[in-house]
C-alpha positions as CSV (number, residue, x, y, z in Angstrom):
1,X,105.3,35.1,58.1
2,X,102.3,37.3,58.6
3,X,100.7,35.4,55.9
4,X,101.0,32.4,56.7
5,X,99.8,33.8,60.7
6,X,96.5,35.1,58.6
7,X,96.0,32.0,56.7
8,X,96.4,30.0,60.3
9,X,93.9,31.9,61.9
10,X,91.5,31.6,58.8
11,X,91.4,28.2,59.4
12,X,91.4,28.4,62.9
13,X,88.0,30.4,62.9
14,X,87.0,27.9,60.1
15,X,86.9,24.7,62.2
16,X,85.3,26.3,65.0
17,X,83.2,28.0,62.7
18,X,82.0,24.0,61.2
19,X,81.8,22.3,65.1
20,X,78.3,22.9,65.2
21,X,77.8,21.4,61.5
22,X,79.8,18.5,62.5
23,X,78.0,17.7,65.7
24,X,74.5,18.0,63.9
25,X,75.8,15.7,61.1
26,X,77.6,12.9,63.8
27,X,74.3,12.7,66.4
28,X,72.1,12.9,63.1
29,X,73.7,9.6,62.4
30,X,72.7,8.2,65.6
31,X,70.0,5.1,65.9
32,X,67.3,6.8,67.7
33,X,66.9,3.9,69.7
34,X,69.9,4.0,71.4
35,X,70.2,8.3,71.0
36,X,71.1,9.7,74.6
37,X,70.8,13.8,75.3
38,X,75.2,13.5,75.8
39,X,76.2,14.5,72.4
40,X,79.1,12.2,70.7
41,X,82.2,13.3,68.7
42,X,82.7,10.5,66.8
43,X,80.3,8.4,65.0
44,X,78.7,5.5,66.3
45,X,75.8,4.9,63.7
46,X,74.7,5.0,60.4
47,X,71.1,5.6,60.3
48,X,71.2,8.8,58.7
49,X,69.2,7.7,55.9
50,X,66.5,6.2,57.9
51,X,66.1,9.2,59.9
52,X,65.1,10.8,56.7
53,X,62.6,8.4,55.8
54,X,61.2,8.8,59.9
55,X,61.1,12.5,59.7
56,X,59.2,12.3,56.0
57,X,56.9,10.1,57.6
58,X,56.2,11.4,60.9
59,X,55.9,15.2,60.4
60,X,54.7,16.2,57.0
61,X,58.2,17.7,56.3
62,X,57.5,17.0,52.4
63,X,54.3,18.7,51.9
64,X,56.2,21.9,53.9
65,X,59.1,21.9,51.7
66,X,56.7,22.0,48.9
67,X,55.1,25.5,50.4
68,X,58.5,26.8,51.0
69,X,60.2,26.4,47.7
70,X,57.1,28.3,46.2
71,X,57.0,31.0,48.9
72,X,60.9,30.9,48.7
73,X,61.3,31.7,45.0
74,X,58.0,33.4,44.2
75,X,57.9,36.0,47.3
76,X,61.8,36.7,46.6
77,X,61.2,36.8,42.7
78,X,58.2,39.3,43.6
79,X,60.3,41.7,46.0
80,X,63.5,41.7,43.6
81,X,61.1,43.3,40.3
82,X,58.7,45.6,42.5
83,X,61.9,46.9,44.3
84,X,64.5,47.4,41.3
85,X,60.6,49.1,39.8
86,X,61.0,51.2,42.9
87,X,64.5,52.3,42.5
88,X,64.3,52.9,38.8
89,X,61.5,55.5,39.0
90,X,63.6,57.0,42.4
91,X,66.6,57.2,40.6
92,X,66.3,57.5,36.9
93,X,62.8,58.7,36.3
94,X,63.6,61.0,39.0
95,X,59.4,61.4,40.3
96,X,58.6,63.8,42.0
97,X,59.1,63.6,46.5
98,X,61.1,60.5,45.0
99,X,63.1,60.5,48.8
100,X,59.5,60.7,50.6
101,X,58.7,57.6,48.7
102,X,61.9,55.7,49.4
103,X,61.5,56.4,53.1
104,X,57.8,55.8,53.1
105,X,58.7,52.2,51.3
106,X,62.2,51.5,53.6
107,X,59.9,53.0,57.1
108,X,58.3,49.3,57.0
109,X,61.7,48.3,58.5
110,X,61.6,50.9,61.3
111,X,59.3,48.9,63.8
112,X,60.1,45.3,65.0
113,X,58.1,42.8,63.0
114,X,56.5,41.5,66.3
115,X,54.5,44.9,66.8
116,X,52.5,44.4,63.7
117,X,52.0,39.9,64.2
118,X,48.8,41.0,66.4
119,X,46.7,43.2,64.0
120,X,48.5,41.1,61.1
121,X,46.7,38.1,62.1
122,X,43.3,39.9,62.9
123,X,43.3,41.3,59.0
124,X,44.4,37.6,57.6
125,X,42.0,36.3,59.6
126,X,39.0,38.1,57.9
127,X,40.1,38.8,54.6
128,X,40.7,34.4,54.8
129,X,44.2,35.2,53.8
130,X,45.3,32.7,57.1
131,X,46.8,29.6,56.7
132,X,47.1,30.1,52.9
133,X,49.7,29.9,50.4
134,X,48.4,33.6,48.6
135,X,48.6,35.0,52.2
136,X,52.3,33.2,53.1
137,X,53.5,34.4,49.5
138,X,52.2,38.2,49.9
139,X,53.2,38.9,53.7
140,X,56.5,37.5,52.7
141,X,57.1,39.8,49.8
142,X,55.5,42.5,51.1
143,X,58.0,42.0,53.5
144,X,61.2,41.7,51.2
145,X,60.5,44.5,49.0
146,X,61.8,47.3,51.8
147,X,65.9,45.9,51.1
148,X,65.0,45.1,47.6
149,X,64.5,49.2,47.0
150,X,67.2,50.3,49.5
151,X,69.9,48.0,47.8
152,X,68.1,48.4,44.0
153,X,68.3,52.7,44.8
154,X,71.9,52.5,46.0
155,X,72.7,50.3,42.9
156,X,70.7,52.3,40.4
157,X,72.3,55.8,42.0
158,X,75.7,54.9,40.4
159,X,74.3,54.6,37.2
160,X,74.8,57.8,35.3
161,X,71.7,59.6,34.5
162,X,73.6,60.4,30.8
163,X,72.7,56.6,30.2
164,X,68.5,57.0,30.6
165,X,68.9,60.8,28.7
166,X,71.0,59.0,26.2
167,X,68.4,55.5,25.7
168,X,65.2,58.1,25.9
169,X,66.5,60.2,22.5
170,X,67.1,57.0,21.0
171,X,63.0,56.8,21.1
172,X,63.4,53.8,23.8
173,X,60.0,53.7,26.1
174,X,60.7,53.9,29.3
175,X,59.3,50.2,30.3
176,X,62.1,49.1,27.2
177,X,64.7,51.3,29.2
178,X,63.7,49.4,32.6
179,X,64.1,46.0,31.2
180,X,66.2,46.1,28.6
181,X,69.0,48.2,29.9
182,X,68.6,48.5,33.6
183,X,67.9,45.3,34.8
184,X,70.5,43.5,32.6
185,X,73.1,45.9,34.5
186,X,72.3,45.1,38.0
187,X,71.9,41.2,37.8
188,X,74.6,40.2,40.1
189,X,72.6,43.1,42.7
190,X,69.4,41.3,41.8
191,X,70.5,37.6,42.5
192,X,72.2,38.7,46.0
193,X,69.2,40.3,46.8
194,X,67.3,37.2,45.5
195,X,69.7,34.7,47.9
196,X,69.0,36.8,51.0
197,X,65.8,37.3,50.9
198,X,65.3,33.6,50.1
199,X,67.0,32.4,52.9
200,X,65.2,34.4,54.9
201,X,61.9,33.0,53.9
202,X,63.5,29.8,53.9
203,X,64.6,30.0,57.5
204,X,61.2,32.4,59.0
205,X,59.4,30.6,61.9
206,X,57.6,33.7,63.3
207,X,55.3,34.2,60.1
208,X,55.0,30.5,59.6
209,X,53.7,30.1,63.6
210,X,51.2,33.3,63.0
211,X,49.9,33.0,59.6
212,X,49.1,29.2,59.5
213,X,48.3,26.2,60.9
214,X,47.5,22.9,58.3
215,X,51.0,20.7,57.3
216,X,50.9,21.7,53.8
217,X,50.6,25.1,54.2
218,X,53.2,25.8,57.0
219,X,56.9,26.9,56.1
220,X,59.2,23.9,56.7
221,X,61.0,25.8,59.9
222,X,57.6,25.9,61.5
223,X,57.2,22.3,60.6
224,X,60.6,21.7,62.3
225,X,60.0,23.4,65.3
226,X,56.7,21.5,65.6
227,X,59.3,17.8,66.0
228,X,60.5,19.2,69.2
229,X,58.0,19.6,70.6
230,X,55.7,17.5,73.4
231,X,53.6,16.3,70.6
232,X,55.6,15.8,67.9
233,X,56.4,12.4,68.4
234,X,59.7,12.2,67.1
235,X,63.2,11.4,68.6
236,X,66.0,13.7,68.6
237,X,68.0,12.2,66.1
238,X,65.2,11.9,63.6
239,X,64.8,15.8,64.3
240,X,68.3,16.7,63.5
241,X,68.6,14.6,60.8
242,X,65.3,16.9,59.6
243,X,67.3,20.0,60.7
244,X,69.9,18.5,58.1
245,X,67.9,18.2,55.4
246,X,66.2,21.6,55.8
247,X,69.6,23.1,55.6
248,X,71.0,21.8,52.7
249,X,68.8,24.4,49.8
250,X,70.2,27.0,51.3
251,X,73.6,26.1,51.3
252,X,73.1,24.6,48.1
253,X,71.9,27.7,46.5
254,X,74.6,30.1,47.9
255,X,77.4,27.7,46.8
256,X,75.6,27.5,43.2
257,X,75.4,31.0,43.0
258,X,78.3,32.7,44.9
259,X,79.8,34.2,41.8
260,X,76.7,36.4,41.0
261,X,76.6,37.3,45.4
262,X,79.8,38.5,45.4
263,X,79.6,40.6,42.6
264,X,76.4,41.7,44.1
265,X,77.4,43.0,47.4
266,X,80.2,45.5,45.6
267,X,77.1,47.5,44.3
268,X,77.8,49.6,41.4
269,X,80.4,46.6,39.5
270,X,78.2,45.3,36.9
């Protein structure tokens, strides 16, 4: 009986849980043309498909997904080597004030990203880092790295030191230890840190706002946000059939790779 309770109230949770999915999908549907602000339950249209094709052609939503597949596999891709780096020399290497670095590298997390957009967009503007993919794809790993190194440390810590003792006798270089033996054992840590981080910078709209301006540049959230607004030009159904189609990587990439995530979050099963 209380099984059958939990299972009930799993899927209880579950359809609540999918309402908003299922409202986006059913008013995405809708003929913009006859689209009224009163959302609908059921489905009254079929012009998904076109709305696709409208929000294509009226925003510039291709040239952002573009940007944002690059930034969201090169700045994660970046973040996940620099920070397992990180929490290999922490951990096994053992340097020296190796907990003064970790907090001087996790201490960019401390203050609210918001404190730093001011003087962030003062240095891109000089250095000509603004509106550029380089400067999209470095403040977004500079960004990542911070959880990279906390969860690589944390991983790396229940790794027995007898392991890097054992591979250095053997006359293994420490760069051969790194790659070869390390980094093979935290893979499912390295791909969960790889999905989170890339649907963050899949989903960010702050940096995108900030750091550029020009359709090919900006992240496809900002690109999103820019359809509802006075000047966008588009009608609401078009917009969340756009708001559709952004969401779909993301959920297409957890659901590809959930094996490897949930392996990942139990840190130290490899």
């Amino acid at each position: 009986m209380s099984k059958f309770i939990r299972v009930a109230v799993l899927v209880i949770l579950g359809i609540i849980w999918l309402i908003p999915a299922y409202l986006l999908v059913v008013n995405a549907m809708k003929d913009p043309l006859t689209f009224t602000s009163k959302e609908s339950w059921l489905p009254t249209d079929f012009h998904l498909f076109q709305n696709f094709a409208d929000a294509f052609a009226l925003s510039g939503l291709g040239d952002s997904i573009v940007s944002t597949v690059l930034y969201a596999v090169l700045s994660p891709a970046i973040a996940v080597v620099i920070g397992a780096a990180a929490g290999f020399a922490i951990v096994a290497l053992r340097i020296r004030h190796g907990f003064l670095w970790f907090v001087v590298i996790f201490g960019g997390t401390v203050f609210p990203l918001q404190m730093v957009l001011l003087p962030l967009f003062d240095a891109y503007s000089r250095t000509g880092l603004f509106d550029t993919r380089v400067g999209m794809v470095l403040i977004d790993s500079v960004i990542s790295i911070p959880f990279s190194a906390f969860v690589m440390r944390n991983f790396f810590t229940g790794v027995a030191h007898n392991v890097f003792e054992a591979a250095v006798l053997d006359g293994a270089t420490t760069w051969r230890i790194f790659t070869r033996m390390y980094l093979p054992m935290a893979s499912s840590a390295l791909v969960a840190i790889f999905i989170l981080q890339a649907t963050f910078v899949w989903n960010d709209l702050l940096l995108g706002l900030t750091l550029s301006q020009s359709d090919d540049i900006r992240p496809i959230i900002t690109t999103l946000s820019g359809m509802q607004s006075t000047y966008g030009g588009a009608q609401m159904s078009v917009v969340l059939a756009a708001a559709l189609l952004v969401s779909l990587p993301t959920v297409v990439l957890f659901l590809c790779t959930q094996r490897f995530f949930a392996k990942g979050l139990a840190l130290g099963q490899y």
